[in-house]
C-alpha positions as CSV (number, residue, x, y, z in Angstrom):
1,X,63.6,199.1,150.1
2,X,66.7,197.8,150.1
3,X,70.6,199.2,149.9
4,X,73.2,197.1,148.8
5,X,77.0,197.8,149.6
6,X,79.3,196.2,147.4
7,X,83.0,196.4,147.7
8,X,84.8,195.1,145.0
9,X,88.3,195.5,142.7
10,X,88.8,199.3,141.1
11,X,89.1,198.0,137.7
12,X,85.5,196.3,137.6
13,X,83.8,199.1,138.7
14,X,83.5,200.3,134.7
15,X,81.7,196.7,134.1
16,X,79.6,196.9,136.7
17,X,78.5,200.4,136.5
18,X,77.1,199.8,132.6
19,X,75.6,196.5,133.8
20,X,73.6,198.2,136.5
21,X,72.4,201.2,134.0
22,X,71.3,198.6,131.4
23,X,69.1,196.9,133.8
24,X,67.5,200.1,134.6
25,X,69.7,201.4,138.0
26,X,69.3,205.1,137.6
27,X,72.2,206.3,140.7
28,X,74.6,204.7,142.7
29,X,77.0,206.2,145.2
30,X,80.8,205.2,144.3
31,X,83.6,205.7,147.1
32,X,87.3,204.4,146.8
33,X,88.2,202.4,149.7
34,X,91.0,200.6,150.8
35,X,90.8,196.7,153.2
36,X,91.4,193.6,153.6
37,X,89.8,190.4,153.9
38,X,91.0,186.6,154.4
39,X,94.2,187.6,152.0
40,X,95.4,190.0,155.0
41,X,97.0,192.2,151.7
42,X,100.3,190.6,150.2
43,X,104.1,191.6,149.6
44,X,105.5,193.6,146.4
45,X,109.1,194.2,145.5
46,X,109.8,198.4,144.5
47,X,113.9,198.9,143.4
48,X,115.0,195.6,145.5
49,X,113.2,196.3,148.7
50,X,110.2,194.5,149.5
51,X,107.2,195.8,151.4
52,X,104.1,194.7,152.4
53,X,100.2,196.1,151.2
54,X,98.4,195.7,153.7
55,X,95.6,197.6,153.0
56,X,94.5,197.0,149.2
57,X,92.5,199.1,146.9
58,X,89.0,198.6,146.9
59,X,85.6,200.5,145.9
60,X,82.2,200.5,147.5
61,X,78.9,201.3,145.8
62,X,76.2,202.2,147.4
63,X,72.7,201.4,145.4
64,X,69.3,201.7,146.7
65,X,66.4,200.0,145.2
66,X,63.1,198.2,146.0
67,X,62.8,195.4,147.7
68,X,61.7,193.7,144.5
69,X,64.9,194.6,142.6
70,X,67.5,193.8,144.8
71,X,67.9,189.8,144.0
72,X,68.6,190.5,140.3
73,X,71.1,193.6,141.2
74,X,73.0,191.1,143.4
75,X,73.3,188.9,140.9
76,X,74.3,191.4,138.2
77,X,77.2,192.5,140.7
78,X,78.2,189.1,141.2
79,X,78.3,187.6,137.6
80,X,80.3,191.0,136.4
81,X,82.5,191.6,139.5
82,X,83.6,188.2,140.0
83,X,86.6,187.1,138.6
84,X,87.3,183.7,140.7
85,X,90.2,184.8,142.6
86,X,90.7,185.8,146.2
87,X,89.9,189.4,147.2
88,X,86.4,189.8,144.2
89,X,84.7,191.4,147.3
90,X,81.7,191.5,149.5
91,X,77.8,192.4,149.0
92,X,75.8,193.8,151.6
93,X,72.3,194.0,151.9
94,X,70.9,196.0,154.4
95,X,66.8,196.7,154.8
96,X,65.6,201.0,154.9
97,X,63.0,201.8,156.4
98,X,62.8,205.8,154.9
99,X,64.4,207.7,151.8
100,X,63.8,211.7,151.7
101,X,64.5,213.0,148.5
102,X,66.3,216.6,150.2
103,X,65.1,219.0,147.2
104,X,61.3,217.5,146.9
105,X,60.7,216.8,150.6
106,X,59.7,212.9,148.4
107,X,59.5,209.6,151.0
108,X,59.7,206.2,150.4
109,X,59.9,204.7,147.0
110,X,58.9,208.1,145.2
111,X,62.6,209.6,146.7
112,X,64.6,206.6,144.7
């Protein structure tokens, strides 16, 4: 099994979420988050004072799925997420070794 992290821009999350479901992902974990990456944020102007964001809004989902799955999900989370300018985001991919499903007392690939 693997889980996949994804932190992308707020506004895609929509696009992503019914890509995922029409491919078959039946949960995902959403969390807002807030970073930065190589942009280190940028400077806005609010009633003639400027400021900087350092920190910008991000959110992170959280999808486990087999390990025979994960390549196309990437792939869906790239093509819909990305929209070719700095800050689209980052996809991680991280191998588990055990799920427990907490009502069923399920392992493995059953507990998905």
């Amino acid at each position: 099994m693997r889980l996949i992290e994804a932190i992308i821009k707020p506004f895609k999350l929509d696009d992503v979420r019914e890509a995922l479901t029409s491919m078959g992902i039946e949960g995902l974990t959403v969390t807002e988050a807030r970073g930065f990456g190589r942009q280190k944020g940028h400077t806005e102007l609010y009633r003639g004072a400027e400021y900087v964001v350092d920190l910008l809004p991000k959110v992170k989902l959280e999808i486990l799925v087999r390990d025979d799955t994960a390549d196309a999900v990437v792939e869906v989370i790239i093509s819909v997420a990305r929209s070719g300018r700095i800050g689209d985001g980052k996809i991680f991919v991280t191998p588990v070794t055990d799920v427990i499903r907490i009502r069923t007392g399920e392992r493995g690939e059953a507990a998905l």
